[in-house]
VMD Tcl script that builds the backbone (N, CA, C; Angstrom):
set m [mol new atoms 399]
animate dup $m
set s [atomselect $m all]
$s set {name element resname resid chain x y z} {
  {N N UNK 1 A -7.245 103.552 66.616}
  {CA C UNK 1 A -8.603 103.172 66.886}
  {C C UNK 1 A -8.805 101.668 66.890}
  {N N UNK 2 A -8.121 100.726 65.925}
  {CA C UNK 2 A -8.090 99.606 65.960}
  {C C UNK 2 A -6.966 98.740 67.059}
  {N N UNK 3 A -6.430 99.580 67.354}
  {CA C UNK 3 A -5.723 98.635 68.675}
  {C C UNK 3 A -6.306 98.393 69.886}
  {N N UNK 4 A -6.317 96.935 70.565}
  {CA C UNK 4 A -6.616 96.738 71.711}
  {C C UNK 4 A -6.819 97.353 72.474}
  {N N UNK 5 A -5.648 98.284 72.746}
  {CA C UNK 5 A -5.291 98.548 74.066}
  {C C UNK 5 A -5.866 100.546 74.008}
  {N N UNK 6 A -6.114 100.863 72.847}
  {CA C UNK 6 A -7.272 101.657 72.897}
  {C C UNK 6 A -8.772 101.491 72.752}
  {N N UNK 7 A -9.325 100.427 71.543}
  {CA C UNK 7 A -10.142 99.917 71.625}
  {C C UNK 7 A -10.477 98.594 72.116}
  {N N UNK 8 A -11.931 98.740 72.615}
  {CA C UNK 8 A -11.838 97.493 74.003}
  {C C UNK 8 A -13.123 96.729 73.177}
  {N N UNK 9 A -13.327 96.469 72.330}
  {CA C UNK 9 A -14.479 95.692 71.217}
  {C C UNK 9 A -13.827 94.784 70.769}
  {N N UNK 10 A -15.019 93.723 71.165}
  {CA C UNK 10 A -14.485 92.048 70.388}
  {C C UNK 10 A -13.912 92.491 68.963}
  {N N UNK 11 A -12.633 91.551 68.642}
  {CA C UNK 11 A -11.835 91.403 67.270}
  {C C UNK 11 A -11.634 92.726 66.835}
  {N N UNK 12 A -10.903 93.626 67.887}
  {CA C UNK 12 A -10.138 94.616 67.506}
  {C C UNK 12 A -8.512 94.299 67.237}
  {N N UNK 13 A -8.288 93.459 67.677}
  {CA C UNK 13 A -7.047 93.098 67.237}
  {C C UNK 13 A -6.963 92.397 65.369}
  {N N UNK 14 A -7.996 91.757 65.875}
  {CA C UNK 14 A -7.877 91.038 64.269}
  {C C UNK 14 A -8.498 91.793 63.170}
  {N N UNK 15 A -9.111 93.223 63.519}
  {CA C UNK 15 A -9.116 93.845 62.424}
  {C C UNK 15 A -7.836 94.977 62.091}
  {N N UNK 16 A -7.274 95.108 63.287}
  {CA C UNK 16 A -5.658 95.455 63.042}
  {C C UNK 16 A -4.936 95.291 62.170}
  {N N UNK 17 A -4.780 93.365 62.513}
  {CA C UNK 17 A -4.467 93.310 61.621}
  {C C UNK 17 A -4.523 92.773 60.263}
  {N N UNK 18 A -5.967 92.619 59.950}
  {CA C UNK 18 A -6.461 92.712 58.598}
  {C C UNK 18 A -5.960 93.526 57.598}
  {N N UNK 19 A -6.220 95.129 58.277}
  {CA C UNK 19 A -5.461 96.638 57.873}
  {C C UNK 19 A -3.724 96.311 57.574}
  {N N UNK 20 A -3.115 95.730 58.641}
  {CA C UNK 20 A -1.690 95.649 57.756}
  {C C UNK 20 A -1.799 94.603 57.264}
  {N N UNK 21 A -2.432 93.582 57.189}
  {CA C UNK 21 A -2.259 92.539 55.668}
  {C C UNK 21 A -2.608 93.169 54.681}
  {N N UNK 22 A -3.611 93.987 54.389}
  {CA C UNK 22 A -3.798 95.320 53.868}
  {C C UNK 22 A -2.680 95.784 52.868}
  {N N UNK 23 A -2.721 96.533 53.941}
  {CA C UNK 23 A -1.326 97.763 53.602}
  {C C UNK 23 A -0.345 97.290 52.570}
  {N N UNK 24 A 0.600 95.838 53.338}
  {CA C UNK 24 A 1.284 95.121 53.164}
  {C C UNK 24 A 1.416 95.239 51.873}
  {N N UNK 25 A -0.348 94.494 50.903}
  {CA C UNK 25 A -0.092 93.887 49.735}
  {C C UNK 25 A -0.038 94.795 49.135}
  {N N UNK 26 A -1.132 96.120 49.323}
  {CA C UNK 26 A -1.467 97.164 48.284}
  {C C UNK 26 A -0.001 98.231 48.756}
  {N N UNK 27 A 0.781 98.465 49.310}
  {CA C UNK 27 A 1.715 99.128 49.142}
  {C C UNK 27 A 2.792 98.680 48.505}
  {N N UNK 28 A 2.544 97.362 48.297}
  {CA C UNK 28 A 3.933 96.851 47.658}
  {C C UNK 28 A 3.781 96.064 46.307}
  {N N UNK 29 A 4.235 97.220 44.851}
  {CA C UNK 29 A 3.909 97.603 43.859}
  {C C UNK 29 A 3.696 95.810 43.154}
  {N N UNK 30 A 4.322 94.907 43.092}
  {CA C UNK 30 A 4.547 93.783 43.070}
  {C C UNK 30 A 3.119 92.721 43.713}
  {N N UNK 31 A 3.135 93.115 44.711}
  {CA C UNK 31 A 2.348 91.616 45.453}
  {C C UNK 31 A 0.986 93.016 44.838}
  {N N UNK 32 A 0.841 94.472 45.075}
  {CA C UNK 32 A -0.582 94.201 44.293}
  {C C UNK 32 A -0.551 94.319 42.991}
  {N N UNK 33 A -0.196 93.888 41.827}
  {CA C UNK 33 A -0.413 93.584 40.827}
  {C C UNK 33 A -0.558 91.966 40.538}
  {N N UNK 34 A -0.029 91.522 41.464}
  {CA C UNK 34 A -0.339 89.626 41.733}
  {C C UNK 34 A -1.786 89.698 42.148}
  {N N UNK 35 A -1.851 90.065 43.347}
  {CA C UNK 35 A -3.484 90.580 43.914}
  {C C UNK 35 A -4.709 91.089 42.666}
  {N N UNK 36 A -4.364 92.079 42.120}
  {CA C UNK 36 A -4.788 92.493 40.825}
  {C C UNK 36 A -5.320 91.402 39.877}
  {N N UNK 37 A -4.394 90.810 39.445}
  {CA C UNK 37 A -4.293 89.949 38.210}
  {C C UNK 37 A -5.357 88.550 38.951}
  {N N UNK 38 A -5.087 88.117 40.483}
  {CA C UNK 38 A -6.007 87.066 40.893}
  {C C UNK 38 A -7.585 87.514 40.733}
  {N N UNK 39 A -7.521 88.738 41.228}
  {CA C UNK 39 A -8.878 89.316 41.709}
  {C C UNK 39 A -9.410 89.350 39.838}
  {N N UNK 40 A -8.893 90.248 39.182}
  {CA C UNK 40 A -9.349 90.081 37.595}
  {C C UNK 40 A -9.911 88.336 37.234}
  {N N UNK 41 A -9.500 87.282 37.205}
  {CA C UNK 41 A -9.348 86.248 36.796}
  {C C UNK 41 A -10.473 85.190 37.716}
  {N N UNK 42 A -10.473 85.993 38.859}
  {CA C UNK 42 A -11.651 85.539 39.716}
  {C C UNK 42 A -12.921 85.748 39.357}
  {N N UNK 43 A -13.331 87.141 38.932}
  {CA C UNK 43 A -14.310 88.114 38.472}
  {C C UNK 43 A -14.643 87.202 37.169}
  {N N UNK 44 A -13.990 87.271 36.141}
  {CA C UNK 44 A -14.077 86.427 35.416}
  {C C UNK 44 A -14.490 85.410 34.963}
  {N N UNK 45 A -14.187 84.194 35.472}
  {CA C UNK 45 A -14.331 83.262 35.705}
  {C C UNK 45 A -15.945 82.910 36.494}
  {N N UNK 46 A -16.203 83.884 37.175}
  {CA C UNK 46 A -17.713 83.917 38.046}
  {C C UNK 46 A -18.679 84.545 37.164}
  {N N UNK 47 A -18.294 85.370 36.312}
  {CA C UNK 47 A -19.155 85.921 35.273}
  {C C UNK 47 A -19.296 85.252 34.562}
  {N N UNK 48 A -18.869 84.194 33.978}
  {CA C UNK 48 A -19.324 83.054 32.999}
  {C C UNK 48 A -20.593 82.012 33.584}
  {N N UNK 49 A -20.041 82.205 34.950}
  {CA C UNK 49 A -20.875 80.881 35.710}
  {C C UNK 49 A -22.026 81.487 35.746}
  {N N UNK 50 A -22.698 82.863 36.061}
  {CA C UNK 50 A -23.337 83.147 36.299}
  {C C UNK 50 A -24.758 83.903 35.288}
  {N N UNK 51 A -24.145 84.148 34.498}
  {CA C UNK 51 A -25.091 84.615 33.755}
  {C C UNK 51 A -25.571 83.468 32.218}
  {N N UNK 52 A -26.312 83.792 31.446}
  {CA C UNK 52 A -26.731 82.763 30.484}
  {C C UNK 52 A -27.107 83.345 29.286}
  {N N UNK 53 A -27.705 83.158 28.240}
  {CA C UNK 53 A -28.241 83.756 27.183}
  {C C UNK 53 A -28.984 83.029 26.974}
  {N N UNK 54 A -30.611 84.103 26.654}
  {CA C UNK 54 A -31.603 83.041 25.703}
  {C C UNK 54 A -32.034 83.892 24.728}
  {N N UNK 55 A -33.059 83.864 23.694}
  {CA C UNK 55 A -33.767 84.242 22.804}
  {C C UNK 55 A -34.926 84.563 23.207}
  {N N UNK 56 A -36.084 85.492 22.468}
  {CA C UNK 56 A -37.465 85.193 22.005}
  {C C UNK 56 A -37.620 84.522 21.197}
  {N N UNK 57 A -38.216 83.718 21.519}
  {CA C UNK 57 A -38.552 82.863 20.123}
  {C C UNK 57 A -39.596 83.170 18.694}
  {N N UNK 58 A -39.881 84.477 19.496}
  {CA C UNK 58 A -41.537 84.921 18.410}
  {C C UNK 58 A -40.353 86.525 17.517}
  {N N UNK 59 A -39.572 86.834 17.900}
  {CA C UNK 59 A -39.106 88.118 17.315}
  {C C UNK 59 A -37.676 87.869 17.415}
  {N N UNK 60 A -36.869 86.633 17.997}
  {CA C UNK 60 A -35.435 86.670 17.825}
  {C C UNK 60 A -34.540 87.604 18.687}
  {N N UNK 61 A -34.636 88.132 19.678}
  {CA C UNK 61 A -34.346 89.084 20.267}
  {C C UNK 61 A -33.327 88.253 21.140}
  {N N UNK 62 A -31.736 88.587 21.727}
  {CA C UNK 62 A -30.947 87.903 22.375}
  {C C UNK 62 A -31.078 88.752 23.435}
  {N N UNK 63 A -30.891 87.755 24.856}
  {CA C UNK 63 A -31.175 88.337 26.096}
  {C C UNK 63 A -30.052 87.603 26.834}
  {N N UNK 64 A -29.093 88.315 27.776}
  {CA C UNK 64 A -28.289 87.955 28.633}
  {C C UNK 64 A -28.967 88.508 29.921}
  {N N UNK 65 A -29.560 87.191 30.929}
  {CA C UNK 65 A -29.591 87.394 31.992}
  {C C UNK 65 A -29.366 86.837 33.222}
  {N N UNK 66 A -29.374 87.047 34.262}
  {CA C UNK 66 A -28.293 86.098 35.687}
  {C C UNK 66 A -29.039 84.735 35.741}
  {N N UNK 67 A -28.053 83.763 35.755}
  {CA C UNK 67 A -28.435 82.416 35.707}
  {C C UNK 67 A -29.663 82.174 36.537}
  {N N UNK 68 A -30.347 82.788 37.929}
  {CA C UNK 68 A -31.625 82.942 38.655}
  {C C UNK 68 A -32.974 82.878 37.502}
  {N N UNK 69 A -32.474 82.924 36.460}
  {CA C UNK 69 A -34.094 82.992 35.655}
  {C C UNK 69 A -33.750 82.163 34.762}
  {N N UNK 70 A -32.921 81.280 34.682}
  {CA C UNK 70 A -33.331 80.143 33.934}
  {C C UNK 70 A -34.207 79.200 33.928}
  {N N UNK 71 A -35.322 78.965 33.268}
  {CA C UNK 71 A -36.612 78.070 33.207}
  {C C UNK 71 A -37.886 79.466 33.634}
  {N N UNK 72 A -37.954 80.096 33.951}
  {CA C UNK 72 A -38.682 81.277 34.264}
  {C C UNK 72 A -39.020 82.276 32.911}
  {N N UNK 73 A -40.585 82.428 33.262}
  {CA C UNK 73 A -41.510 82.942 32.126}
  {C C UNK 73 A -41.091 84.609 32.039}
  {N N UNK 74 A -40.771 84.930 31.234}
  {CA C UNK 74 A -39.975 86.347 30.816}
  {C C UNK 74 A -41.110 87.172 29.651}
  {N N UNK 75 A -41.012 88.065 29.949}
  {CA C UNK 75 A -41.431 89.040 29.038}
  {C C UNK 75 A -40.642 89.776 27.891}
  {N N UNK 76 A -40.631 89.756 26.517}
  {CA C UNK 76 A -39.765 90.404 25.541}
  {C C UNK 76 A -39.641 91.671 25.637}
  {N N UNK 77 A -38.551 92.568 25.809}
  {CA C UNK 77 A -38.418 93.762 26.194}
  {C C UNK 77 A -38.700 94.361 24.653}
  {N N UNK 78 A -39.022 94.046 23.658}
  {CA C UNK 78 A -38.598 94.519 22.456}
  {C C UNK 78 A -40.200 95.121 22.383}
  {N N UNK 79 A -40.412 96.198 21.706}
  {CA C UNK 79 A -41.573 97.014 21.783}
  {C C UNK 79 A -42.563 96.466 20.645}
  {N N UNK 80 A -42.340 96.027 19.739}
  {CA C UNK 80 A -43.066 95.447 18.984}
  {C C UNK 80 A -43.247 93.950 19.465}
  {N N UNK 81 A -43.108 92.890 20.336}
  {CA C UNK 81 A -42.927 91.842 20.463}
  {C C UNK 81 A -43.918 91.750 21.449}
  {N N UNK 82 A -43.028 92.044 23.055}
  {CA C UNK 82 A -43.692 91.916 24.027}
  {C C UNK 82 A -44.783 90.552 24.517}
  {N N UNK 83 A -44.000 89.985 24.028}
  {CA C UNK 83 A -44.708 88.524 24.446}
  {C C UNK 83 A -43.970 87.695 25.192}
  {N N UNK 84 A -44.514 86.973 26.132}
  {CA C UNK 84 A -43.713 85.765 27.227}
  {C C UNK 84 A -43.106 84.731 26.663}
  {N N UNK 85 A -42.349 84.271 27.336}
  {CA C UNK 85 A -41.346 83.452 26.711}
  {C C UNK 85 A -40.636 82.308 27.946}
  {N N UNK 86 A -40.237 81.380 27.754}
  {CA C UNK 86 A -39.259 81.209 28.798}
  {C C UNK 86 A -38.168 80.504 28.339}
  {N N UNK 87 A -37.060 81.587 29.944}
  {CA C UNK 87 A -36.105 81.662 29.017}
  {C C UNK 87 A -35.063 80.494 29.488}
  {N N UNK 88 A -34.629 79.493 27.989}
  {CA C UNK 88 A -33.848 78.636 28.018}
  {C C UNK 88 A -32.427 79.189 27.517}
  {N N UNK 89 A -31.633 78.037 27.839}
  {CA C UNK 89 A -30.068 79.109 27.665}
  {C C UNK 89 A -29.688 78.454 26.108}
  {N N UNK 90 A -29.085 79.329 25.692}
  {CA C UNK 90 A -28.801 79.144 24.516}
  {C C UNK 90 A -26.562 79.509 24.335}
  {N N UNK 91 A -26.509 79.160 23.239}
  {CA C UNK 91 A -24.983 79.606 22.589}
  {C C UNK 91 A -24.810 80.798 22.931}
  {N N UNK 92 A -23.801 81.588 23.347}
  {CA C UNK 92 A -23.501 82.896 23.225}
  {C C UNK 92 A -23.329 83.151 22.116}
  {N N UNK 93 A -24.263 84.316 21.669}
  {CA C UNK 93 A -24.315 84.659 20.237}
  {C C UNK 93 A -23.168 85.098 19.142}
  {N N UNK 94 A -23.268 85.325 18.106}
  {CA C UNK 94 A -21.745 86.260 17.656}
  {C C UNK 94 A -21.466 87.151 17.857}
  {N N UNK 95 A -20.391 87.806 18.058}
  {CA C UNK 95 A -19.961 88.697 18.204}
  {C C UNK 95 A -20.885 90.386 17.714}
  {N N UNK 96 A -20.998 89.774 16.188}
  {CA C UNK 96 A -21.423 90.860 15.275}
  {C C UNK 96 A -22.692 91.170 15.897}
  {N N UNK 97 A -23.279 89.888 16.574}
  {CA C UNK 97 A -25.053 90.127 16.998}
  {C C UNK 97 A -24.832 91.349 18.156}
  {N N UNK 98 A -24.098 90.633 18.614}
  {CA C UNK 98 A -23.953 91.633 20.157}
  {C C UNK 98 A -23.823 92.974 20.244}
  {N N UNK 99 A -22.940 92.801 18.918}
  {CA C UNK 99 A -22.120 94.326 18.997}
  {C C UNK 99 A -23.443 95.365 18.047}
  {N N UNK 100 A -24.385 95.114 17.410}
  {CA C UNK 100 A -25.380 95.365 16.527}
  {C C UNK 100 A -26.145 95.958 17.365}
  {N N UNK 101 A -26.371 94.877 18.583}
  {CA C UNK 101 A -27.512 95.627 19.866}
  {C C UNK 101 A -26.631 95.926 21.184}
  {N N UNK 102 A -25.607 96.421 21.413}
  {CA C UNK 102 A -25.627 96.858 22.043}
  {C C UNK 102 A -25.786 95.625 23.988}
  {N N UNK 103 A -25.534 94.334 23.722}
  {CA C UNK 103 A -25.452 93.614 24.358}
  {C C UNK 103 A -26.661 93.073 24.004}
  {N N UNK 104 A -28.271 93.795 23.602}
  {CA C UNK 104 A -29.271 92.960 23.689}
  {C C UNK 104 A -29.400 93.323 22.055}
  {N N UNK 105 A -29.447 92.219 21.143}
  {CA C UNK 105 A -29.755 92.717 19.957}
  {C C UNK 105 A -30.257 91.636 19.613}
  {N N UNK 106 A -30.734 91.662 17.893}
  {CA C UNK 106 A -31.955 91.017 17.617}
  {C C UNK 106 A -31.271 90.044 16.533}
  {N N UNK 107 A -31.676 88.732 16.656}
  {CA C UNK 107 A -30.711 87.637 15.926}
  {C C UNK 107 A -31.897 86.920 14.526}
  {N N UNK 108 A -31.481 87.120 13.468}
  {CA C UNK 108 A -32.362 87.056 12.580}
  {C C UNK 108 A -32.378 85.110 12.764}
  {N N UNK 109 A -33.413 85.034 12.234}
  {CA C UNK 109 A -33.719 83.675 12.406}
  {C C UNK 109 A -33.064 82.783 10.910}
  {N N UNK 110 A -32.664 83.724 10.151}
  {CA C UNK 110 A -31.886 83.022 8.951}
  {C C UNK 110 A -30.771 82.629 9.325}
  {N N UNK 111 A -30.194 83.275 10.286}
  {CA C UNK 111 A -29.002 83.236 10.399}
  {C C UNK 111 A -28.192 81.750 11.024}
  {N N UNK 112 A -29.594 81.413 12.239}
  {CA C UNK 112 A -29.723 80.217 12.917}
  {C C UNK 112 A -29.973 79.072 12.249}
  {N N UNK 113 A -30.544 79.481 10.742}
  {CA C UNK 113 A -30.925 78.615 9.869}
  {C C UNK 113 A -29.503 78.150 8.765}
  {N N UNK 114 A -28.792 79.338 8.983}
  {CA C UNK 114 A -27.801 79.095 7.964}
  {C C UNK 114 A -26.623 78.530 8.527}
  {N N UNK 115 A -26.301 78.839 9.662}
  {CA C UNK 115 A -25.234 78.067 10.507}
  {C C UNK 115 A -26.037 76.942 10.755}
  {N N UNK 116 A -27.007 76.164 10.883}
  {CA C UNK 116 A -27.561 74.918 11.238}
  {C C UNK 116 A -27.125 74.085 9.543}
  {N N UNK 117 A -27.332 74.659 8.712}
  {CA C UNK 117 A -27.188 74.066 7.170}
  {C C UNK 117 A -25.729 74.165 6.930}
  {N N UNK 118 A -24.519 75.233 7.733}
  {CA C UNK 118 A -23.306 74.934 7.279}
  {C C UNK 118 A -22.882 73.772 7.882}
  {N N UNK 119 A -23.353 73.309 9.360}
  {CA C UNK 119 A -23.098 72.184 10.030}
  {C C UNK 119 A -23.243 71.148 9.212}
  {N N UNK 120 A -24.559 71.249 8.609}
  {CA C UNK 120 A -24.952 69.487 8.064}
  {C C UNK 120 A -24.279 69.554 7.219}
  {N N UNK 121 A -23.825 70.225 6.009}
  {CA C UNK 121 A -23.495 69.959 4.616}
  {C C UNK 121 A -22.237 68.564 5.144}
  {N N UNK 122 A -22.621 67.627 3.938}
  {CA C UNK 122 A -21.716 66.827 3.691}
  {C C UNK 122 A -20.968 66.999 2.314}
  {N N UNK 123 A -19.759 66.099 2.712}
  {CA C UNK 123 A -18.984 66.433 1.057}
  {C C UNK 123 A -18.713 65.542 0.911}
  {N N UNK 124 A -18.178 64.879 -0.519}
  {CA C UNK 124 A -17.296 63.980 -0.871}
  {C C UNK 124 A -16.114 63.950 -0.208}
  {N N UNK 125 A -15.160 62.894 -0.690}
  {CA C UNK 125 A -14.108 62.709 -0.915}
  {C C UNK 125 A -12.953 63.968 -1.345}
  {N N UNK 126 A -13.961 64.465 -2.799}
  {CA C UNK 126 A -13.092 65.314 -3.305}
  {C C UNK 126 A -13.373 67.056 -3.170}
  {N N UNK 127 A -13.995 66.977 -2.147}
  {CA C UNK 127 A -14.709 68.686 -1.108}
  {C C UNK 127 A -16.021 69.188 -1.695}
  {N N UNK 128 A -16.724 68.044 -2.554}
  {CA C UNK 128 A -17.841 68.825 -3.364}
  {C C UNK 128 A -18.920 68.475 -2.409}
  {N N UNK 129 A -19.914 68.795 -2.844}
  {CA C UNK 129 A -21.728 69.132 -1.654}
  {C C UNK 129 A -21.883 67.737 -2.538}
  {N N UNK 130 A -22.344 66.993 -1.120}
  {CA C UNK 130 A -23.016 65.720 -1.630}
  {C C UNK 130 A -24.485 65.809 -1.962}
  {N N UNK 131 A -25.339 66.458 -1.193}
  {CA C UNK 131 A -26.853 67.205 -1.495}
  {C C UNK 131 A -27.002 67.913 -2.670}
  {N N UNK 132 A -25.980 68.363 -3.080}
  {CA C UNK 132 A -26.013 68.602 -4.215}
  {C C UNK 132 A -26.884 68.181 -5.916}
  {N N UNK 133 A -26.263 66.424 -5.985}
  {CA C UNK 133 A -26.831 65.512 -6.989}
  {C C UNK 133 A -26.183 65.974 -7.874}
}
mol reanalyze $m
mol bondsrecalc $m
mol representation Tube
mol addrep $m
């Protein structure tokens, strides 16, 4: 069906042979697992670029959504909340947050408070809390 000389439609040849460049890679156990491994690493790599994370700021709620709504007024999906927001990108959260909700879960605001206070602590010389006194 794709040959010329049965089919008479512009770029029947070159979808010919598209089909055996095709064939070629995915029949031959080797070049598609190279193919494989590019295409994985591609995917990848575009999924970082593309999506973002922000917060509510009134209930803490973490939201991953496609980089298109960054700076854009959002609504909190969370049923008790439900208030607008807009959403700025933030850290990808921890692990533990994520895994708690289920991709969208709810990030206690201590928590932001307590990693902000492990940052500052200063120490001596000899590893003790200088804030301390």
């Amino acid at each position: 069906m794709t040959s010329s000389s049965v089919n008479k439609y512009a770029f029947a040849d070159e979808a010919l042979s598209s089909l055996f460049s095709a064939w070629n890679v995915l029949s031959n156990r080797v070049k598609k697992m190279e193919f494989d491994e590019k295409l994985r690493k591609a995917v990848k790599d575009g999924e970082d670029e593309k999506v973002f994370w922000t917060v509510c700021p009134y209930c803490w709620y973490v939201y991953e959504y496609d980089r298109v709504y960054l700076g854009v007024f959002m609504r909190c999906c969370n049923e008790k909340c439900g208030r607008a927001f807009t959403c700025v990108e933030i850290d990808k959260p921890p692990e533990e947050v994520l895994s708690e909700g289920g991709g969208n879960g709810r990030v206690m605001r201590e928590e932001f408070m307590n990693r902000e206070e492990e940052e500052e602590e200063e120490t001596d010389v000899f590893g003790e809390d200088v804030n301390r006194g």
